[in-house]
MIKOL-886682 format. One record per atom (N, C-alpha, C): residue in one letter; x, y, z. Coordinates in steps of 0.02 Angstrom, whole numbers, padded with zeros to 5 digits, always signed. Layout:
% residues N
AXYZ/...
% end
This chain:
% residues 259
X-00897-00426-00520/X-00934-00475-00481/X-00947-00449-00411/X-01000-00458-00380/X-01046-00410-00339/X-01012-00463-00251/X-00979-00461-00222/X-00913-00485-00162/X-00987-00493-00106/X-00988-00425-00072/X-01021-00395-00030/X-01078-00369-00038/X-01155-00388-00017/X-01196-00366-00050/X-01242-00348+00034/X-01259-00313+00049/X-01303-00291+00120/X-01356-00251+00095/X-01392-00283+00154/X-01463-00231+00138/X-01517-00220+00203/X-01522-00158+00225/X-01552-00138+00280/X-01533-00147+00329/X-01487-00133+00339/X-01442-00175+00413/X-01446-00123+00463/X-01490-00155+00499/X-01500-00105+00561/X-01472-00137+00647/X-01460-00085+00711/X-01436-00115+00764/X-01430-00043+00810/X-01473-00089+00876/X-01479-00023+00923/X-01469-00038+00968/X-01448-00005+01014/X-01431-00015+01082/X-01475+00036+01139/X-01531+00009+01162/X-01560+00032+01226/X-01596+00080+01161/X-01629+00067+01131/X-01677+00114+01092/X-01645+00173+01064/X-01576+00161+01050/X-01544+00219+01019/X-01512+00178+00964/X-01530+00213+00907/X-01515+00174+00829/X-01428+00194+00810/X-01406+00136+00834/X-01326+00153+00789/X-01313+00121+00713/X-01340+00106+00677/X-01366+00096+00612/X-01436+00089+00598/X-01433+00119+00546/X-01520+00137+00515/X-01527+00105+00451/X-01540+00052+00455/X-01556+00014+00363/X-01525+00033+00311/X-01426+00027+00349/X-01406+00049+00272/X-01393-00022+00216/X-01378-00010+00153/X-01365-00058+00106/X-01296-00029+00061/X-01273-00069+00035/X-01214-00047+00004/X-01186-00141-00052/X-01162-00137-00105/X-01120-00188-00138/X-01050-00165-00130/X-01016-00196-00152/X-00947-00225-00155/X-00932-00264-00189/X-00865-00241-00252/X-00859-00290-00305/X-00780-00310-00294/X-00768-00382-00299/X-00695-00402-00274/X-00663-00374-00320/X-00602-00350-00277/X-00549-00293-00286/X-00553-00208-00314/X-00620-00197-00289/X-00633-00134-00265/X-00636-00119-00190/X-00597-00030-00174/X-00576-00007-00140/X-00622+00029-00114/X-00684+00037-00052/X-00729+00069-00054/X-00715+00106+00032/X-00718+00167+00040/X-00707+00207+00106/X-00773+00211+00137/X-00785+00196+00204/X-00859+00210+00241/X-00825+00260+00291/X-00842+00322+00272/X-00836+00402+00328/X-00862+00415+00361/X-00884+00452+00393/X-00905+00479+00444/X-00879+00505+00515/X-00923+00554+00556/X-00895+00576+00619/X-00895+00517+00679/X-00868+00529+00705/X-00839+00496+00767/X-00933+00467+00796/X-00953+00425+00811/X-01020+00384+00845/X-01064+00385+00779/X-01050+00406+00718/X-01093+00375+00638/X-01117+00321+00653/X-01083+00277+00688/X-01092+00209+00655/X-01054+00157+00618/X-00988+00189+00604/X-00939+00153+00569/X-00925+00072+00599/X-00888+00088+00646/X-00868+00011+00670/X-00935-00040+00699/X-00986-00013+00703/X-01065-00045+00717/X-01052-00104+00670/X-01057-00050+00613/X-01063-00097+00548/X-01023-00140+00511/X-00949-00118+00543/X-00893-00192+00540/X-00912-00230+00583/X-00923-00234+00659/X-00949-00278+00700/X-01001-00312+00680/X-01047-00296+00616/X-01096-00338+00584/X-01063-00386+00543/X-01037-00323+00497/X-00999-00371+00432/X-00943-00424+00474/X-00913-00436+00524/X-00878-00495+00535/X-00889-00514+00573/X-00987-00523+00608/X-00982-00582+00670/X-01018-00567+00735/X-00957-00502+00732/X-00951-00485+00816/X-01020-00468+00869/X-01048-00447+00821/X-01133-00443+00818/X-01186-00431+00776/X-01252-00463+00806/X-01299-00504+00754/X-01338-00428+00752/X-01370-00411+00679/X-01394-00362+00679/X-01457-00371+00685/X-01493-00314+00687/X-01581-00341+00728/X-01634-00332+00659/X-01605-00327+00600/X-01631-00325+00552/X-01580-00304+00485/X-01589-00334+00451/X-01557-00333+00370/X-01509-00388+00343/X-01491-00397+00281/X-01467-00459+00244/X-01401-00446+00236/X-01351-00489+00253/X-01285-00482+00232/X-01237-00552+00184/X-01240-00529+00122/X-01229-00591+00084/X-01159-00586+00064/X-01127-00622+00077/X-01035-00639+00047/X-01040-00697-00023/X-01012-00684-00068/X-01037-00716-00139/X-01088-00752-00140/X-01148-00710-00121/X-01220-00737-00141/X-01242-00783-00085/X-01196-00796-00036/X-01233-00843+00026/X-01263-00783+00070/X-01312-00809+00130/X-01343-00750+00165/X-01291-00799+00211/X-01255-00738+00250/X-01192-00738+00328/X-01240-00691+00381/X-01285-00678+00375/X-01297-00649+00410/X-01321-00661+00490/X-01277-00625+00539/X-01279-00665+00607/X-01216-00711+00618/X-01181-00734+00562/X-01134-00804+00579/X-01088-00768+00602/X-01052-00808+00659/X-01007-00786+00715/X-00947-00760+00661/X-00879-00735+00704/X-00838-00737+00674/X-00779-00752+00651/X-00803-00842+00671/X-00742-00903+00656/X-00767-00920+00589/X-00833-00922+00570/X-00884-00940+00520/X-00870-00879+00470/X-00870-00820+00477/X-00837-00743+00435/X-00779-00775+00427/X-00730-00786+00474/X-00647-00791+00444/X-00641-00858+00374/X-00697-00909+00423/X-00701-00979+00357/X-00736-00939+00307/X-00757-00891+00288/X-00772-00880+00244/X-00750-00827+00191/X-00683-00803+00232/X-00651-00769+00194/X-00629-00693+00210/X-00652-00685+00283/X-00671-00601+00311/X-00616-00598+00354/X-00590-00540+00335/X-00551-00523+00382/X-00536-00451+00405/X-00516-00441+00455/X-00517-00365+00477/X-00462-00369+00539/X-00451-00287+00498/X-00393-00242+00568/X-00431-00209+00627/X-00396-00173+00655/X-00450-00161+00711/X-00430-00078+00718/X-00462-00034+00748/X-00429+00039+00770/X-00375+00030+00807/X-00379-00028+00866/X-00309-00029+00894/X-00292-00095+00896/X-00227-00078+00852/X-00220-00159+00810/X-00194-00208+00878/X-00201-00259+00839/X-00193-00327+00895/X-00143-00364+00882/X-00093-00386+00906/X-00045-00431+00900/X-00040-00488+00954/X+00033-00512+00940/X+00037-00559+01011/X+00113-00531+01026/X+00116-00470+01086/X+00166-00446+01098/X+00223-00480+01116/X+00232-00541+01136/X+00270-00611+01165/X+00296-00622+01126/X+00286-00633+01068/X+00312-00663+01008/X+00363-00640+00968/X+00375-00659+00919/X+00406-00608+00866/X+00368-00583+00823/X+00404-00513+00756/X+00346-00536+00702/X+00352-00568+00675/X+00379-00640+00655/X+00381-00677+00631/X+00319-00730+00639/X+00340-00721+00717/X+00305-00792+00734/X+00231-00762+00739/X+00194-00703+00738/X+00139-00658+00745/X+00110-00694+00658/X+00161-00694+00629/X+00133-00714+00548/X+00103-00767+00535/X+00178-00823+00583/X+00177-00873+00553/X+00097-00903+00593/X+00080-00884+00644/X+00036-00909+00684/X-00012-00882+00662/X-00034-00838+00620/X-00105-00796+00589/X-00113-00853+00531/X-00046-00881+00503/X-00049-00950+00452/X-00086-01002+00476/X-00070-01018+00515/X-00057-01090+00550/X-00152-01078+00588/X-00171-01035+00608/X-00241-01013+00614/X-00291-01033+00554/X-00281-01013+00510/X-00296-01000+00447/X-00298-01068+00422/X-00244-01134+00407/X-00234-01174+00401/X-00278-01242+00440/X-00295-01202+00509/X-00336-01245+00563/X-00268-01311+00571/X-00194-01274+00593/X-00159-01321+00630/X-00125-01300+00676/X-00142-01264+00736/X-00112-01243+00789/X-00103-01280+00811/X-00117-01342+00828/X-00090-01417+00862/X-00053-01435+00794/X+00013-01421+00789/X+00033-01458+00737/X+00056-01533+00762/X+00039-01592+00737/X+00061-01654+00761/X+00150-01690+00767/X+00166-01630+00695/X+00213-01669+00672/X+00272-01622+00661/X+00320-01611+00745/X+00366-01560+00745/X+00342-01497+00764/X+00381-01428+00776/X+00355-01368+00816/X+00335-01357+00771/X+00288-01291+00793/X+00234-01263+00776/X+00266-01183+00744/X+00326-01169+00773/X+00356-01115+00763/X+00413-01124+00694/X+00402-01188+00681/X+00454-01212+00619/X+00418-01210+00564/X+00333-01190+00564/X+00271-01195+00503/X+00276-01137+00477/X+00257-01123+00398/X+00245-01085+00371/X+00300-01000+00376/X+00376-01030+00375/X+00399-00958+00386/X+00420-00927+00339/X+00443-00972+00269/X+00441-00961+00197/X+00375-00888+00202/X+00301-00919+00214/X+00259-00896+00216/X+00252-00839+00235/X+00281-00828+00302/X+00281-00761+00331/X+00312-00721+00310/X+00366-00735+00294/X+00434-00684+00288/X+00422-00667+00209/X+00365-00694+00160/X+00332-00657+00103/X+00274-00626+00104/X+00258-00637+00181/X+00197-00575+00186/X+00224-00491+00234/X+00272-00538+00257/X+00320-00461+00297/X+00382-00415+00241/X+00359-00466+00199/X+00414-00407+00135/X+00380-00351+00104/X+00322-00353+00092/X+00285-00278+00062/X+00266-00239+00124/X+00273-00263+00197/X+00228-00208+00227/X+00291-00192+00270/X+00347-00214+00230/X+00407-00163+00256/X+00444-00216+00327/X+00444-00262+00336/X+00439-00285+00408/X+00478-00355+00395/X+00520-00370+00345/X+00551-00424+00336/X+00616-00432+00390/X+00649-00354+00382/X+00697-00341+00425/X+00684-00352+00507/X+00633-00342+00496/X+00639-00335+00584/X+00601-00419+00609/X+00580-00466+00548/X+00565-00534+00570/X+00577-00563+00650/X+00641-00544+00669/X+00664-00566+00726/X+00645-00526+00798/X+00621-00492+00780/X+00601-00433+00834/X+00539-00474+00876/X+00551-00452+00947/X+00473-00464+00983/X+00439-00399+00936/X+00379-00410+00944/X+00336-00347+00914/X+00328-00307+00972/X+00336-00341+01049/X+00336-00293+01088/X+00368-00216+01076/X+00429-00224+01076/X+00472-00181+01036/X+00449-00133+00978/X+00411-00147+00934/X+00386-00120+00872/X+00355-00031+00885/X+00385-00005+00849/X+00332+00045+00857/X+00271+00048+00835/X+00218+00095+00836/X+00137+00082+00844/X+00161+00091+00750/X+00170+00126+00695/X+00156+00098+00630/X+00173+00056+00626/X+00224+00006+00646/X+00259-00041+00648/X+00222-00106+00664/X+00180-00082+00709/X+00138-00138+00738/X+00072-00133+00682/X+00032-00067+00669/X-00009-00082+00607/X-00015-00104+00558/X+00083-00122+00521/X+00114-00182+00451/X+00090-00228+00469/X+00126-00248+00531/X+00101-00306+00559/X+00043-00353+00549/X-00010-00314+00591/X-00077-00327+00586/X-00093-00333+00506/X-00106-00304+00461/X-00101-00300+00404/X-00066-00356+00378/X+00002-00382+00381/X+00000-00432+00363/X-00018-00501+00403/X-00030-00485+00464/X-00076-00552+00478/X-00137-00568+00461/X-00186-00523+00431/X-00250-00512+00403/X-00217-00553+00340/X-00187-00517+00298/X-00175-00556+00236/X-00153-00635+00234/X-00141-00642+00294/X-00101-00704+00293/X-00165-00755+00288/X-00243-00751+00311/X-00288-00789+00297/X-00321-00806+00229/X-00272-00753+00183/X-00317-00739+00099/X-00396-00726+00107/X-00382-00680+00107/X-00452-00644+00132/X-00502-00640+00067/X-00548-00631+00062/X-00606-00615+00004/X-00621-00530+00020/X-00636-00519+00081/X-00672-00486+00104/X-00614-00454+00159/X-00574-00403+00160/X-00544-00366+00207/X-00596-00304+00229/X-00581-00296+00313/X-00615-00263+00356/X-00585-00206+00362/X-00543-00146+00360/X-00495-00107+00370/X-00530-00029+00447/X-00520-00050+00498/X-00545+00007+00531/X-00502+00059+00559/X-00481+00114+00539/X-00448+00168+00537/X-00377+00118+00542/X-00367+00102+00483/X-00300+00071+00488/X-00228+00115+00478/X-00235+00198+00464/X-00181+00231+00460/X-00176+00276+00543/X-00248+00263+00597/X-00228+00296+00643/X-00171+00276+00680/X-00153+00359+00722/X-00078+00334+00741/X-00023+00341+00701/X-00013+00348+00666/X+00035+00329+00616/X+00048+00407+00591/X+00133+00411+00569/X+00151+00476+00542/X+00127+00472+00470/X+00110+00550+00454/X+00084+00533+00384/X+00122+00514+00312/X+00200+00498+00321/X+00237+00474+00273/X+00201+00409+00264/X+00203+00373+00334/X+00189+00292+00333/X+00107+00260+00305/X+00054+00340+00315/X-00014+00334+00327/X+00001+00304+00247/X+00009+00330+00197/X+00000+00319+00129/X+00033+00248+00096/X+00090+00239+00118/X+00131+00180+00112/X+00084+00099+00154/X+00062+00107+00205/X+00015+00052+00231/X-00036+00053+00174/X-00078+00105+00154/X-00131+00098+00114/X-00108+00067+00042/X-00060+00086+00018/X-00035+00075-00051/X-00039-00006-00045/X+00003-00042+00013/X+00003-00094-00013/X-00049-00146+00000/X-00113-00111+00054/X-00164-00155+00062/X-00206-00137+00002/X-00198-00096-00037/X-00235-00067-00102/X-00190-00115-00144/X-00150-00121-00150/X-00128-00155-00217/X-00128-00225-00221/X-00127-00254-00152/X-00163-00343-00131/X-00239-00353-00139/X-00247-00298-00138/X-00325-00308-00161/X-00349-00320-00229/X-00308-00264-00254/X-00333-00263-00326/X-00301-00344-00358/X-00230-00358-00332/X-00197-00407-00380/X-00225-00470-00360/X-00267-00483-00290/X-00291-00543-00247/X-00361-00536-00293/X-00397-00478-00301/X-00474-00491-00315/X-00493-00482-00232/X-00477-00438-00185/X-00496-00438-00134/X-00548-00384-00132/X-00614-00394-00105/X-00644-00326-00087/X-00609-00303-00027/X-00591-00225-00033/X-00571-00193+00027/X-00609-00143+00072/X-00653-00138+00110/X-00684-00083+00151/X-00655-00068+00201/X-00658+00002+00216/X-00617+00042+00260/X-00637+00085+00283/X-00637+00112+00354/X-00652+00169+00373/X-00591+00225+00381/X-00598+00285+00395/X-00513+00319+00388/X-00550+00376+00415/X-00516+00428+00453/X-00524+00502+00485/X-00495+00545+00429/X-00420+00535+00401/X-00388+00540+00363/X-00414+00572+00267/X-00438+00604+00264/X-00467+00623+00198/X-00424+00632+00135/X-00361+00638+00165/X-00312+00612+00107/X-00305+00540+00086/X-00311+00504+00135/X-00296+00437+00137/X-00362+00433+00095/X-00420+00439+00118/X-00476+00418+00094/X-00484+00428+00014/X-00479+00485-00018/X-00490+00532-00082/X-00408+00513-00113/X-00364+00491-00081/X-00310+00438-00131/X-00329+00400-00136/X-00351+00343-00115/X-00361+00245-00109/X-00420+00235-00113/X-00479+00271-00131/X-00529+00224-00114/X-00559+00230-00183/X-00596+00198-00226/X-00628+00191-00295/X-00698+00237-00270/X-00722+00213-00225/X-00785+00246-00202/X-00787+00272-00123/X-00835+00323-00124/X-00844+00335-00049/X-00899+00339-00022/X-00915+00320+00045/X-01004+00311+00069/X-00977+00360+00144/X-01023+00382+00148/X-01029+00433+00216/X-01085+00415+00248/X-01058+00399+00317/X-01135+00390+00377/X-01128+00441+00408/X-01199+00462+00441/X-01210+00512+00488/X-01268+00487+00543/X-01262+00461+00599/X-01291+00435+00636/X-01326+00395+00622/X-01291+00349+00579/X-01308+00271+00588/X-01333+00259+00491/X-01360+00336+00474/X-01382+00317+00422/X-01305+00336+00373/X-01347+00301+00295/X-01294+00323+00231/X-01328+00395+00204/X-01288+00455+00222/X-01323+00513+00182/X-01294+00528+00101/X-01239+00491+00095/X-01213+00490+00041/X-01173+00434-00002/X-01146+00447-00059/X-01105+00401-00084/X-01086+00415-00158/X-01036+00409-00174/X-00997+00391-00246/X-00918+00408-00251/X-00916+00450-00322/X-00843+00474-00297/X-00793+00526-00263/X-00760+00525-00250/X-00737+00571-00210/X-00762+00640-00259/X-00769+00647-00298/X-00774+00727-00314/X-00844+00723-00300/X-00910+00690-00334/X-00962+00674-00287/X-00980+00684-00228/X-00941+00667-00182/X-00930+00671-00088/X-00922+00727-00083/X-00871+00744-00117/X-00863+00824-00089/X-00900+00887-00106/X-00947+00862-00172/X-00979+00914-00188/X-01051+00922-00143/X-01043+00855-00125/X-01136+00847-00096/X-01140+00904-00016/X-01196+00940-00035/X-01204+00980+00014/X-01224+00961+00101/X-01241+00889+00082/X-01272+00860+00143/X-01201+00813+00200/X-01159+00800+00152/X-01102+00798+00185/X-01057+00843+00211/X-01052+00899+00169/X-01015+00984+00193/X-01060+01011+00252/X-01128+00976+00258/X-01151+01021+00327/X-01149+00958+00400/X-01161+00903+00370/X-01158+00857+00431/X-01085+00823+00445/X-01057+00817+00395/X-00976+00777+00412/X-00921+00845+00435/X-00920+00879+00416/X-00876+00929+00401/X-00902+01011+00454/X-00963+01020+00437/X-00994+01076+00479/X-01015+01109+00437/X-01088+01176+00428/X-01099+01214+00385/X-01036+01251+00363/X-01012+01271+00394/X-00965+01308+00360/X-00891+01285+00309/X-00876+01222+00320/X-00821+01184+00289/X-00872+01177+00216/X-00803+01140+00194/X-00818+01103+00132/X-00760+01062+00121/X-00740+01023+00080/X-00695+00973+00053/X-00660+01012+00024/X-00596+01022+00020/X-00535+01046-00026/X-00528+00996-00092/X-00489+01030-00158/X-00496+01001-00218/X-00426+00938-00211/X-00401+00964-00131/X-00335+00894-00130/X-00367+00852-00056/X-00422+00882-00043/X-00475+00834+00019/X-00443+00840+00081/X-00423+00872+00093/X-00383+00939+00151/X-00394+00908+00212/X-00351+00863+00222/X-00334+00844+00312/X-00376+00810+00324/X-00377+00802+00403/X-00415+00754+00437/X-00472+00789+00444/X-00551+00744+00469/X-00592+00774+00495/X-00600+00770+00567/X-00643+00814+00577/X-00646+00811+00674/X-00683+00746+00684/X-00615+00742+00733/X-00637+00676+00791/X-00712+00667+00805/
% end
């Protein structure tokens, strides 16, 4: 069933095109990677897909409604959610209470009427901080947290809205590469068991060519490519613009690409 469906989605700034009419589907609980070098266009086009800005041309449909343009209180009511490159918390808090309050958001009861607000939903939390490793440290300010530590986090406050539609933007940067694979595993496996579509951007080409069902590559704004990773790597138009004439993709998708 077709989640995410876009088409021509274009957006420029001062007459310089940071997306060029790309289109792409998305089927709930497929894993799909959007690549590219550093100013492609990647996060342009999450800032479309959830809100943050209205694109100046093309259709963006979430199970067959057109969203296109709707802010992104109207994306979250509708099921969208996203991490960020530099994830966001509420450092004050605990992770607990970082959860329980991504709930209680989600729920539309941050004024709770009836008793604290910090007494809601912690059953709740403390089963979304058990897969992303972070049950133990419930009690912790997140101030404290280290930066993978803080990316579980985020991750499970995204989940905590039951998402349709997860946003993922370089969600393993930062992070040592034991942990890079372990964050992905389990936003890959909530996906598949939720029916979540997952899109993601990643630097990371291991990360990418493990977890993703499909892969799309931008190169200044446009899509020059797409399918599967052995696909990606064979296409010549990605080995000269993502990578450089002279690279190519390794048969284990060999490290990061340049910044």
């Amino acid at each position: 069933m077709t989640l995410l469906d876009v088409a021509g989605l274009s957006k420029s700034y001062g007459g310089v095109a940071a997306v060029r009419g790309i289109g792409f589907a998305l089927r709930a609980g497929e894993v799909v990677a959007l690549i590219g070098p550093n100013g492609a266009g990647k996060s342009t086009c999450f800032d479309m897909l959830n809100g943050q800005i209205r694109p100046d041309a093309g259709t963006i449909r979430l199970d067959g409604v057109d969203v296109t343009g709707a802010k992104p209180r109207r994306m979250a009511a509708r099921g969208v959610a996203r991490t960020f490159q530099v994830a966001a918390t509420f450092a004050s808090m605990t992770v607990r209470e970082n959860v329980q309050a991504a709930c209680l958001i989600h729920a539309g009861a941050m004024a709770w009427p009836f008793g604290r607000a910090d007494r809601r939903f912690v059953a709740e939390a403390e089963r979304l901080l058990d897969p992303v490793g972070l049950l133990a440290q419930a009690g912790r300010p997140a101030a404290e947290l280290a930066y993978g530590d803080v990316k579980r986090l985020e991750l499970a406050m995204a989940l905590a809205g039951e998402p349709r539609l997860l946003l993922m933007d370089e969600p393993t940067a930062g992070m040592a590469p034991a942990e890079r694979h372990a964050l992905m595993g389990v936003a890959v496996e909530r996906a598949r068991r939720a029916a979540i579509g997952l899109l993601f951007t990643e630097h990371d080409m291991d990360i990418v060519f493990g977890h993703a069902d499909r892969v799309m590559v931008l190169s200044r704004g446009e899509l020059i490519a797409r399918g599967s990773a052995d696909e990606v790597r064979r296409d010549p138009r990605v080995r000269a613009t993502y990578l450089g004439g002279g690279s190519t993709f390794s048969a284990a998708a060999g490290g990061d690409a340049p910044a």
